[in-house]
N, C-alpha and C positions, 0 to 999 in steps of 0.2 A: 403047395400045388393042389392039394387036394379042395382047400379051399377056394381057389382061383376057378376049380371046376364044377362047383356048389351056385358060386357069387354069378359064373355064365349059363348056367342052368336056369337060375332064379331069373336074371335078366332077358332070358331068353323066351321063357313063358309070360313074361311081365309085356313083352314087347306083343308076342301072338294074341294076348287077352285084349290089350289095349287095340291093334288092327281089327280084331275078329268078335266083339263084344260091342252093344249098345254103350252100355253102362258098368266099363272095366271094374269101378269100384264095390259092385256086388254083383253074386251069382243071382241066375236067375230059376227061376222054380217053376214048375206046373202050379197051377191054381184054376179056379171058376170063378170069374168075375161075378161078384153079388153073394158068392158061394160064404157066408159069415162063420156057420160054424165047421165049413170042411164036411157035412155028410153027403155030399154029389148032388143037391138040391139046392135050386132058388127058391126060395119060399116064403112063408110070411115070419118062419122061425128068425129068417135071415135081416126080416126088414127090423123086427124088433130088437134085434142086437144092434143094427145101425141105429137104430133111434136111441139107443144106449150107450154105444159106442163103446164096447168094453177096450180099455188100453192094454189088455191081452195077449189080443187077436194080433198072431207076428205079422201075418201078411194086410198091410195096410193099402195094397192095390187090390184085392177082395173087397173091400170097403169104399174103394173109387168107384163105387158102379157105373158112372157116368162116363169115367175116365178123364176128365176133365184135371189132373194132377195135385189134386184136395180130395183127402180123405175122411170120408163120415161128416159129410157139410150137407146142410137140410136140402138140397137138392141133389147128395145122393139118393137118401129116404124117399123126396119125391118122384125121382126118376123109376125108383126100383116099382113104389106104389103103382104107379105110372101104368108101369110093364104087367104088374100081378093083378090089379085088378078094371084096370080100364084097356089093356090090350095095344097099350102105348109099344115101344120100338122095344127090344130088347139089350141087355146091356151090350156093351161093345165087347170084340174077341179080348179075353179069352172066354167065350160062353158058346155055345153051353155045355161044351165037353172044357175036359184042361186042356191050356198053351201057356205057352210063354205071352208076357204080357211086352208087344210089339213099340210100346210107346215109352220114349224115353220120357221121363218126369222124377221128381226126387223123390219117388215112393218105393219103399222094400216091398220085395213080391214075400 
């Protein structure tokens, strides 16, 4: 019995994740889009770590600056460039405070 009431517990949150979640199969995190090393700035520390692309960095939708659902691709780099030094658009939410990243795509936040 006790386990019958585990097994509907577990099914039961499985079912609310799956209705009430983009993306059931991971949680989702705060982050700053562009944000590479996590110090609350976009900056150029951030564009050189893209141009790097250290395989480190957990959150690899930080690294989608574009949002375009490719991570660390030379049109992240240019996008960001873009932004920091010719005044181009800025990245997509979540910038420039932390959010949830609103776009489903197969990237961990």
């Amino acid at each position: 019995m006790k386990h019958i009431k585990k097994f509907l517990t577990f099914l039961i949150l499985g079912i609310g994740i799956s209705l009430f979640s983009n993306n059931p199969a991971q949680a989702q995190a705060l982050f700053i889009r562009g944000d590479i090393n996590c110090d609350g700035v976009v900056d150029t520390v951030d564009l050189r770590l893209i141009l790097r692309f250290l395989p480190s960095v957990n959150c690899t939708d930080r690294i989608d600056v574009n949002d375009n659902g490719e991570a660390a691709t030379p049109s992240d780099s240019i996008y960001l460039a873009n932004y920091l030094f010719f005044g181009g658009p800025p990245p997509p939410h979540p910038f420039p405070t932390c959010g949830f990243d609103a776009t489903a795509d197969p990237l961990s936040w």
